[in-house]
N, C-alpha and C positions, 0 to 999 in steps of 0.2 A: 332502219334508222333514217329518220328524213332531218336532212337539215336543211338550215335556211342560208340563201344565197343569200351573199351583202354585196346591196347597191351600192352601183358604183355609181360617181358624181359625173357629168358629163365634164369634160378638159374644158370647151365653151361655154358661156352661157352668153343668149341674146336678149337686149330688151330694148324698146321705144321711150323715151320720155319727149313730152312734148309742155310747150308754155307759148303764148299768146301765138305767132304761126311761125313758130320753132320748132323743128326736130333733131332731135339726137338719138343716131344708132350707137350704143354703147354692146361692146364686146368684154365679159367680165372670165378671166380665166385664173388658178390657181397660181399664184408667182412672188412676186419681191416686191410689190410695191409700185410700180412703175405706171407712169400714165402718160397718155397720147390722145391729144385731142387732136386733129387733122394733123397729122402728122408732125404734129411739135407735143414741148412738153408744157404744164401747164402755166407753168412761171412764164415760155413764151408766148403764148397762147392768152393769155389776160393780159399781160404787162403788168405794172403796177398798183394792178384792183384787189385790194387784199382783202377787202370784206366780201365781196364776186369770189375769191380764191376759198373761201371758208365757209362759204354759203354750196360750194362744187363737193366740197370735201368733207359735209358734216356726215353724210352718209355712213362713209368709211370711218371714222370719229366715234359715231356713236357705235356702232358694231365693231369697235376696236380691228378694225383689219384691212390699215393704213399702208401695211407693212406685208400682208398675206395675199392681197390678191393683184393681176396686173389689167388695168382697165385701157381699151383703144378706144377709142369714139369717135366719131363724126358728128359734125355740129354743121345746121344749115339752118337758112333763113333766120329771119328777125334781126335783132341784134345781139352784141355780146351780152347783155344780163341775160335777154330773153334765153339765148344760146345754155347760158348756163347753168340757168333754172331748170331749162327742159336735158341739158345735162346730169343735173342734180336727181331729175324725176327718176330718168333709166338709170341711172346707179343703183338708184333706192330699188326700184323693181327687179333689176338683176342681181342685188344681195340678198333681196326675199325668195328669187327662185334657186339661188344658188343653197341657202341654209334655211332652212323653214323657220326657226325658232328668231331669227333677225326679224320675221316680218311682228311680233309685238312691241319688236323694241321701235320699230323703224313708225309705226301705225299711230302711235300718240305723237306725235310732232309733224304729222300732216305731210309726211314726205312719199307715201303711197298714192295721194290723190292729186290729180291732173289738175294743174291750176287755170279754172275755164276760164277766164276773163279776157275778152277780146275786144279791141276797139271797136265800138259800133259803126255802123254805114252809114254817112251821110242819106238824107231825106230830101227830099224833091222840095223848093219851095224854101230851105233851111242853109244858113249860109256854114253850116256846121250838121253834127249830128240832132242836133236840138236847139243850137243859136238860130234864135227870128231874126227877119229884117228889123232893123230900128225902124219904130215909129216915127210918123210925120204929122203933126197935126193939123200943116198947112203946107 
């Protein structure tokens, strides 16, 4: 009689999210709920951006497991939206590698794909990325 071993979850899971030149290591583990962004929580960690607070947390929201998992991360570069977007990305990745079945719910609302948009580089000649000098007709 052969039976079948049951996988077990790993206690860690790790993921990257990134947004304009923003990183976020998020560490997503089985727990209560709890979240740590450099070493604060998130209410200290935004201050009073409540739509930045619900744009971090739609992740957990839509895979109902607000309450189920406990997330630490590290946020670098950019600034806080950038921060918390590319906070937002590694959640969403670390809930898909954590449950498989979150990645169709998580896939239609675009929180799986790395949002590429980067300020472009100034141009030699350009007093901007694309602003000319003004004209002179004389």
């Amino acid at each position: 009689m052969a039976t079948k071993k049951a996988q077990k979850k790993p206690e860690k899971i790790y993921a990257t999210g990134k947004r304009k030149t923003a990183i976020a290591k998020v560490w997503l583990a089985p727990g209560s709920g709890k979240l740590l962004i450099n070493g604060a929580s998130l209410d200290t960690w935004l201050g009073g951006h409540e739509a930045i607070k619900m744009r971090v947390l739609q992740p957990l929201r839509l895979t109902k497991q607000e309450s189920a998992v406990d997330i630490t991360a590290n946020a670098l570069g950019g600034g806080y939206s950038a921060q918390a977007d590319a906070l937002r990305h590694g959640i969403s990745k670390a809930l898909a590698l954590f449950e498989t079945s979150f990645r169709p719910v998580l896939k239609p609302y675009g929180l799986l794909t790395r949002d590429s948009r980067v300020v472009e580089r100034k141009k030699y000649g350009k007093h901007k990325a694309r602003r000319s000098p003004q004209f002179s007709k004389r």
